[in-house]
C-alpha positions in Angstrom: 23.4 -11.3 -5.1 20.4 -13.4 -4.7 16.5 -12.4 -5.4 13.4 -13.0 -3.7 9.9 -12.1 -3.5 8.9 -9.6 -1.1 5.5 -8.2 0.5 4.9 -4.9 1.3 2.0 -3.6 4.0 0.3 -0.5 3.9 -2.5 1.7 5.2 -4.4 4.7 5.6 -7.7 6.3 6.2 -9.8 9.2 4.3 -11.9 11.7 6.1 -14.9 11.1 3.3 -16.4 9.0 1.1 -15.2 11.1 -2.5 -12.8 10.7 -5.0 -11.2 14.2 -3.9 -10.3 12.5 -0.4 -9.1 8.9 -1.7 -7.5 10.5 -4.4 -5.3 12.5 -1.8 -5.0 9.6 0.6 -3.6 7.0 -2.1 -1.5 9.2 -3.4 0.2 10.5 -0.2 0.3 6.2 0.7 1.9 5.6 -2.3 4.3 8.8 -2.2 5.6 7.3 1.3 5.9 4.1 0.1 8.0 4.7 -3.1 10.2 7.6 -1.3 11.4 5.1 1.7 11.6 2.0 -0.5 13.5 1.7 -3.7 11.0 0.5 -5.7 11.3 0.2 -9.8 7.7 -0.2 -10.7 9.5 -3.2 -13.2 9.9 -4.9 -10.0 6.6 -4.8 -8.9 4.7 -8.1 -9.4 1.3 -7.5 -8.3 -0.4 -5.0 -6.2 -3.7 -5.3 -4.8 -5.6 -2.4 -2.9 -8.7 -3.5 -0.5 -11.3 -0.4 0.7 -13.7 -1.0 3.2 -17.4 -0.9 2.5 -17.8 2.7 3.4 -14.5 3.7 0.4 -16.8 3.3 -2.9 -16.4 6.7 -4.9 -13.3 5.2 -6.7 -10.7 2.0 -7.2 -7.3 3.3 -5.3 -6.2 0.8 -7.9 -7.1 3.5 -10.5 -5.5 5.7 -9.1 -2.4 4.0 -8.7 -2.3 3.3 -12.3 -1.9 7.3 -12.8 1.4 7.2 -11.3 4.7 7.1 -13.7 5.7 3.8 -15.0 3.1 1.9 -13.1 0.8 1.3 -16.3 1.7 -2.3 -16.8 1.9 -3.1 -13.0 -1.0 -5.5 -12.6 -3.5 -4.2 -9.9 -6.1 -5.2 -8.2 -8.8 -3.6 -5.8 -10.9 -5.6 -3.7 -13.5 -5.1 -0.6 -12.1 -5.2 3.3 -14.0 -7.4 4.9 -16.8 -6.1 7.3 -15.6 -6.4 11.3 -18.0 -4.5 13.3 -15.7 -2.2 15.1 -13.0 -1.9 13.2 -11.1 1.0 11.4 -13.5 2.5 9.1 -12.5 4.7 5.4 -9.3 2.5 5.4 -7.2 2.2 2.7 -4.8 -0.8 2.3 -2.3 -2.5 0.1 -0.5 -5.7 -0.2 2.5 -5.6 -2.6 4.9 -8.1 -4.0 7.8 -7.0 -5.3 11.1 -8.9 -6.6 14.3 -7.6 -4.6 17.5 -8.3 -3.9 17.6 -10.4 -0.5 18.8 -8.6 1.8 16.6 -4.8 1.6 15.1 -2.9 4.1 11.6 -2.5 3.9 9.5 0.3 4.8 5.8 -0.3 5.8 3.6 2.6 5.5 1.1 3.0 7.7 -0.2 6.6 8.0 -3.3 8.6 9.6 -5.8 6.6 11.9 -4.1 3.5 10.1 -0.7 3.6 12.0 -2.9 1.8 15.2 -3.1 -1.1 12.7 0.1 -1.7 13.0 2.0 0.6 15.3 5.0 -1.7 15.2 5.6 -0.9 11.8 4.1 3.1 11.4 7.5 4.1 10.7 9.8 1.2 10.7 12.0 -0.4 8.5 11.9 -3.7 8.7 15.2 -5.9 7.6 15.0 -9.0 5.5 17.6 -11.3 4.9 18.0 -14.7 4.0 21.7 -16.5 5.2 
């Protein structure tokens, strides 16, 4: 069996602006996202973890790093752009991960952040390559 690179989506929102609330919001992301998907951190090649301007109390890449055997995952945080309107205390990731080529994929998006993208709040979403 082949391998390919593969993105995974995710989002969320925190009530506040403290480390308490985007602790608990990153974690429960990142719980969803590693308990639908068969993920071995080894696989992961990058993550990176945007906050919008409101989200500054920690890096959800720092938190990230606490889980088991993502040390050496490289991560990166960076801010959402500003679009007056949008979603606000939202949490998102973009991960690339090397996987066999045909997986299922499971995009988390949870709390206020499942209107993002309400195609894929709870779906799996097949990839293959013929």
């Amino acid at each position: 069996m082949g391998w390919r690179v593969m993105a995974i989506r995710g989002a969320t929102t925190v009530p506040e602006n403290s480390v308490q609330a985007i602790r608990e919001a990153v974690k429960e992301l990142l719980d969803e996202l590693e308990s639908h998907n068969s993920i071995d951190p080894d696989d992961i090649i990058s993550a990176t973890f945007s906050a919008t301007h409101d989200l500054d109390a920690i890096f959800p890449a720092a938190i990230a790093r606490e889980r088991p055997h993502w040390q050496n995952v490289p991560l990166l945080d960076v801010q959402q752009m500003h679009v007056e309107g949008s979603l606000v205390r939202c949490i998102r990731f973009l991960i690339h991960i090397n996987t066999p080529v045909l997986v299922k994929i499971h995009h988390p998006y949870l709390r206020q952040a499942r209107h993002l993208r309400p195609d894929w709040s709870m779906a799996e979403i097949g990839a293959r390559i013929d």
